[in-house]
N, C-alpha and C positions, 0 to 999 in steps of 0.2 A: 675393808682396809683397816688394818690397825697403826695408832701412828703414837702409841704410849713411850715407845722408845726418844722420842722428839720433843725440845722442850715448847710451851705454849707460847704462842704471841698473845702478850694479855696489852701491847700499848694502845690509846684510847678506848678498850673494854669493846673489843669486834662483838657484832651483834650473833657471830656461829665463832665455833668453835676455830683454831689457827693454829697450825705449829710449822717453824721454820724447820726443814730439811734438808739442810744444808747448815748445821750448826757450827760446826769448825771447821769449816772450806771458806777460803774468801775466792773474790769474785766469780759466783756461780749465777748463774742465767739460767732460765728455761727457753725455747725458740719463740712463738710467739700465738696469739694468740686464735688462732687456726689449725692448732696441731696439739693433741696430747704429749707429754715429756712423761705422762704414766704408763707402762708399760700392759699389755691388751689385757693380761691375767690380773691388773691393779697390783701387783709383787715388788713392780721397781720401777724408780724415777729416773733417769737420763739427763743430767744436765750437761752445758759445757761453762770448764774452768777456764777465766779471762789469764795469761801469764801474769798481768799489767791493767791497773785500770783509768791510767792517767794520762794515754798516750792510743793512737791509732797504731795496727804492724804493721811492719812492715814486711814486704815479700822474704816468704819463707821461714818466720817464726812461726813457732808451735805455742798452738794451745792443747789442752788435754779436755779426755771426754768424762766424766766421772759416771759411776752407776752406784746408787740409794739405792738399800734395801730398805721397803719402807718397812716390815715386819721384824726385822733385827736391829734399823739403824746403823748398820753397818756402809762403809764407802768404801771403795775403790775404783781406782784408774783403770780403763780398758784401754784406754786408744791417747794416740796425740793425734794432733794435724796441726799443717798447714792451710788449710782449706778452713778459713771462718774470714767472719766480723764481725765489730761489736755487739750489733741490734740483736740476730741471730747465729750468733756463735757459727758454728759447722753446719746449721740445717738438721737439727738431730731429727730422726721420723723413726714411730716404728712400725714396724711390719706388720703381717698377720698373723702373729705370736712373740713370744718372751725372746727369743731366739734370733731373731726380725731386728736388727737395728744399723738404721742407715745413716749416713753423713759423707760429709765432703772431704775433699783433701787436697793437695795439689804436689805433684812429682816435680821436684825443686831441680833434676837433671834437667827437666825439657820444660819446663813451667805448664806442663798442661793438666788443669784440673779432673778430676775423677771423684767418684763418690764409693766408698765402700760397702759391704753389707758384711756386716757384725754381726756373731754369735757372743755375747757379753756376758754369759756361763762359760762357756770353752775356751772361749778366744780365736775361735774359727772363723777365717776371714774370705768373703771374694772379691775381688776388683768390676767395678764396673767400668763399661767404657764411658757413659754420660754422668753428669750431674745431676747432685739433687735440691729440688725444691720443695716437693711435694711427693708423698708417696700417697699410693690410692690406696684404698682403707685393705687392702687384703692384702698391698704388701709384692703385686706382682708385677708393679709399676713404677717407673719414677717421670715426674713431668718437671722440665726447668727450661729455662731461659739461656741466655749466656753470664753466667756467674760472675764472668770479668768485665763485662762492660756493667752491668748493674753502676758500677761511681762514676761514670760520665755523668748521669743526671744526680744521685746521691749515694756516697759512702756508708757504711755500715750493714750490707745486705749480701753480700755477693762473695768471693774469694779475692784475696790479693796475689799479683803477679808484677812486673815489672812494666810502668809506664808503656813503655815501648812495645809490648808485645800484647796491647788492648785495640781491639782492632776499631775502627769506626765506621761506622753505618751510617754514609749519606745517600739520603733519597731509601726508597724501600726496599729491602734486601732482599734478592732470591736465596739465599743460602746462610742466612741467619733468620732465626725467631723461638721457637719454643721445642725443646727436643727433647722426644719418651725414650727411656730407655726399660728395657724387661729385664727384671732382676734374675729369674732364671738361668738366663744363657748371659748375662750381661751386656750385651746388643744396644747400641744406641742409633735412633736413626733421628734425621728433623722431621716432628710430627706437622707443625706446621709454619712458614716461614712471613717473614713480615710482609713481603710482597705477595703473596697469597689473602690474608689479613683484609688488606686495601681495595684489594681487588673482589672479594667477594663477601662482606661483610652486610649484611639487611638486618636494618637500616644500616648507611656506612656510618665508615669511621669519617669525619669533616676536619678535613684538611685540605688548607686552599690550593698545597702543590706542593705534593709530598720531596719532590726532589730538591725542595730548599731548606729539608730538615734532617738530622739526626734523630733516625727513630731506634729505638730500645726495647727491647722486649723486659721485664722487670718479676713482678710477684705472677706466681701460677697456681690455681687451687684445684683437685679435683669435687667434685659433689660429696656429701657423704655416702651417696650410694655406689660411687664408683664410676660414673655413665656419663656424667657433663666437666669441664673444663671451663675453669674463667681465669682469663690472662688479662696482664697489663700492659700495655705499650703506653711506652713514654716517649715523646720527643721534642726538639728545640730547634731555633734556629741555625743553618749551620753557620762555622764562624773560622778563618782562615788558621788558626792556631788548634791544637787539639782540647779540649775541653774538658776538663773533672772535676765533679762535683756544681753541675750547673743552679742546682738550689741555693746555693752559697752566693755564685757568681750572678745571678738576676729570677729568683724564683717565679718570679710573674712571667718570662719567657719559655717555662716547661709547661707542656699541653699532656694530658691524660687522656686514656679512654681504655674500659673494662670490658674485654672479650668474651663472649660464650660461645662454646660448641660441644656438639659432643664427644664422647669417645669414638666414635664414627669418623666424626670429621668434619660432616655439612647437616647442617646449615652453620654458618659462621651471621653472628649479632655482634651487634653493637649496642653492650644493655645500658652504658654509662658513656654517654661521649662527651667530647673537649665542649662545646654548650652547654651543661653541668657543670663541668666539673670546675669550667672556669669562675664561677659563684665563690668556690672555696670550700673544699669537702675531703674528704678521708679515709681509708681503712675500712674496703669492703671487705664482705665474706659472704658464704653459703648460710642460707635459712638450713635449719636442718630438713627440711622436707629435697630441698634441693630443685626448688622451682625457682626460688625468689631469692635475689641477694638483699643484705641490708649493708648500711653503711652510713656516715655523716656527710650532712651537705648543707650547706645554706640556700635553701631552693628556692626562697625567696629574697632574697639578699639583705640579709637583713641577722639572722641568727640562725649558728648551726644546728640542726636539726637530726633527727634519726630518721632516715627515710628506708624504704623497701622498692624493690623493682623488678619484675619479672624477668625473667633470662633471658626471653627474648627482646628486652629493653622496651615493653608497654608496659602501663599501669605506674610507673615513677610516683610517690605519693610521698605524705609525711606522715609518719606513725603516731605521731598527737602534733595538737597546733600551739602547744607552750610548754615543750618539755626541750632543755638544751641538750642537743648531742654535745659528746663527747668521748677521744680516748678510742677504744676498741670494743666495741659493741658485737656482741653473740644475742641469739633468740635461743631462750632452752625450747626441746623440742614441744616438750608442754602447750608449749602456746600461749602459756600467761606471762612470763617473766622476761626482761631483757636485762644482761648484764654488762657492765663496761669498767674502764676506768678513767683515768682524765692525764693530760698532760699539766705540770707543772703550772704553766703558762693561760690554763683555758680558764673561763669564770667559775668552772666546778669545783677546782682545785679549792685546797683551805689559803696560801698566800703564805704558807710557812716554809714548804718544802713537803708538806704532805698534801695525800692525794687523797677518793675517798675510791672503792669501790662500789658501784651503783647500782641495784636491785630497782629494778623501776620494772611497776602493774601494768602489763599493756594494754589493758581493760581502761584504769583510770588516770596514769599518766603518775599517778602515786610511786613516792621512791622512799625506798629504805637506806641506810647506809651502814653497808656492812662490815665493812672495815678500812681502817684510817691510815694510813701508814708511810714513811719518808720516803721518797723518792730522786731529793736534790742531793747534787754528791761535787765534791769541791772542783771537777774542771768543770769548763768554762766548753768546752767543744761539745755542740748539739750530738753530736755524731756517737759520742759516750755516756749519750743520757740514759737515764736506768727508764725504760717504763715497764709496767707490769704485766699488761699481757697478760691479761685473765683468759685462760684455757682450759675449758670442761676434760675431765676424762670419759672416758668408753660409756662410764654409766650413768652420767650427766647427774651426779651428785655432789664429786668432788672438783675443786676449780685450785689451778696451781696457779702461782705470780709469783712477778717480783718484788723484792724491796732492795734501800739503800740504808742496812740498818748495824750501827757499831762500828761504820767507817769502810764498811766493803757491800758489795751485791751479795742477796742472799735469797731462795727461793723458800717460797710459802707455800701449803697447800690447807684451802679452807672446806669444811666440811656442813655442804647449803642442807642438809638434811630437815632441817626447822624450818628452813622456809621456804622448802618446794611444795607445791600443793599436793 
């Protein structure tokens, strides 16, 4: 990857090399930290541009897609939508080639969401029938949730559509939960539903009596090999009013738990359930072997920690016994390094408005800091917080992020070549 075209981020002297990619674009995002935004040949970066950064949308404004050339530094618009949110823009994913790039959208006559597949050389478009969350690394998949209920428990994740037309799931639903669609023929069917979930989940999921809650289906990941699937369900008490944004309204009353199955279909696990999660923890993902998720937890009650779990929800452990989790933690495939970043808010953060990104030895607990960088941005609404989202590309040497720098979002990409082993 060559990125001479882009000027350096030199603020607090990053211990690798930095340059923003997104130099005269304001509010750019990359998706998040579970998804490359580099495209498979390393040639081009995929962001989405915020219209607004100071305000949530509403139904049926556009945002647009941008495509970086990271070899010319050259930018252009391929795409708008309606189909985004703050955290992660439109869902950018890409395929199994240059050619390959997917996102959301929503058809403003009927309000029903869709996701595209983008040719962002040509301009050659297909409609899918389902949404996307997740594409599987070859690009012949998409896995998602329901896009519009995502803000009954939290905003900023999902698509906007009009109050009224977000349906609600009380008690366990046969006909809502996580739906594949085949990017080929465009084809969407429900892979697997929340009442299915419940019912065959080893170990289950613990829930005292599913039909006094509002349950959700939320984030969905495929392995990186293509073969297993880990979902989210989330759900709350129900309550005689309809309900949005239930993290706002009483966050101690939303219950978690992290699904695994495979592409098959059974066996269905319960690798993380509400008896965790309830400690206070955060922001799983795949090991890259695709056996073990890691994630932040307080497993002791006490401090969050970086812990790992087998997919089949045995083995739950702490990855050292005095280092703080924090932010959005990835394993390089290596085996020696974990990387993350921090929230604002967490004891990692510097108390300025900067954050650090965090190279920590998984051998000694040992941590580098590799780059410092602003993250506090003048609203006041969690839901429009910039976090960075440290995301490897294809060849686990470059990691893109975000910042909050010269008064707009702006996307990084840093280059770990010094201190990969």
């Amino acid at each position: 990857m060559v990125l001479q075209n882009f000027p350096r981020y030199r603020d607090y002297d990053p211990a690798v090399p930095v340059w923003c990619v997104t130099p005269d674009l304001n509010g750019c995002i990359h998706r998040f930290f579970d998804t490359t935004p580099i495209s498979p040949s390393g040639r081009y970066l995929a962001v989405f541009q915020l219209p607004f950064e100071d305000r949530q949308p509403e139904p049926g404004e556009p945002g647009t897609i941008v495509l970086v050339d990271l070899e010319t530094g050259e930018t252009r618009i391929v795409a708008e939508t309606c189909g985004w949110e703050p955290q992660m823009g439109a869902n950018l994913n890409w395929g199994g080639s240059d050619r390959e790039l997917f996102f959301n959208d929503v058809d403003t006559a009927t309000w029903q969401p869709f996701a595209w597949k983008l040719d962002p050389l040509s301009g050659e478009r297909q409609r899918m029938e389902g949404t996307l969350y997740h594409a599987s690394p070859d690009g012949r998949w998409l896995i998602s949730a329901n896009m519009t209920t995502m803000r009954r428990t939290q905003p900023g994740y999902g698509v906007r559509v009009p109050d009224d037309l977000v349906r609600r799931n009380v008690g366990p639903a046969e006909d809502d939960g996580f739906y594949l669609t085949e990017t080929a023929t465009g084809k969407r069917r429900l892979f697997v539903s929340i009442a299915e979930i419940l019912a065959q989940a080893d170990p289950p999921v613990l829930i005292d009596d599913p039909s006094h809650y509002e349950i959700y289906g939320f984030h969905s990941k495929f392995n990186p090999q293509g073969e297993w699937l880990m979902l989210s369900l989330r759900w709350f008490p129900v309550r005689d009013e309809p309900v949005f944004n239930m993290f706002k309204i009483d966050h101690n009353a939303v219950r978690f738990a992290w699904i695994t199955m495979p592409f098959s279909g059974n066996p269905k696990h319960c690798a993380v359930g509400p008896e965790q999660w309830e400690k206070g923890g955060h922001h799983g993902t795949w090991f890259p072997d695709g056996q073990r998720i890691s994630m932040n937890l307080n497993i002791d009650r006490d401090v969050l920690r970086f812990v790992q779990v087998n997919r089949d929800g045995t083995g739950l452990r702490k990855m050292f016994e005095d280092v703080t989790g924090s932010g959005h933690p990835t394993v390089h495939p290596g085996g020696k390094h974990l990387i993350t970043d921090t929230y604002t808010r967490e004891s990692t953060a510097f108390g300025d408005g900067t954050i650090p990104l965090r190279w920590v030895d998984l051998a000694t607990g040992e941590e580098e800091l590799l780059v410092r960088i602003n993250t506090a941005q003048p609203c006041t609404d969690s839901v429009l917080r910039v976090d960075p989202h440290p995301a490897w590309d294809r060849t686990w040497r470059y990691v893109t992020f975000n910042g909050f720098v010269d008064g707009t979002r702006k996307v990084f990409i840093a280059d770990l070549k010094d201190v990969l082993p």
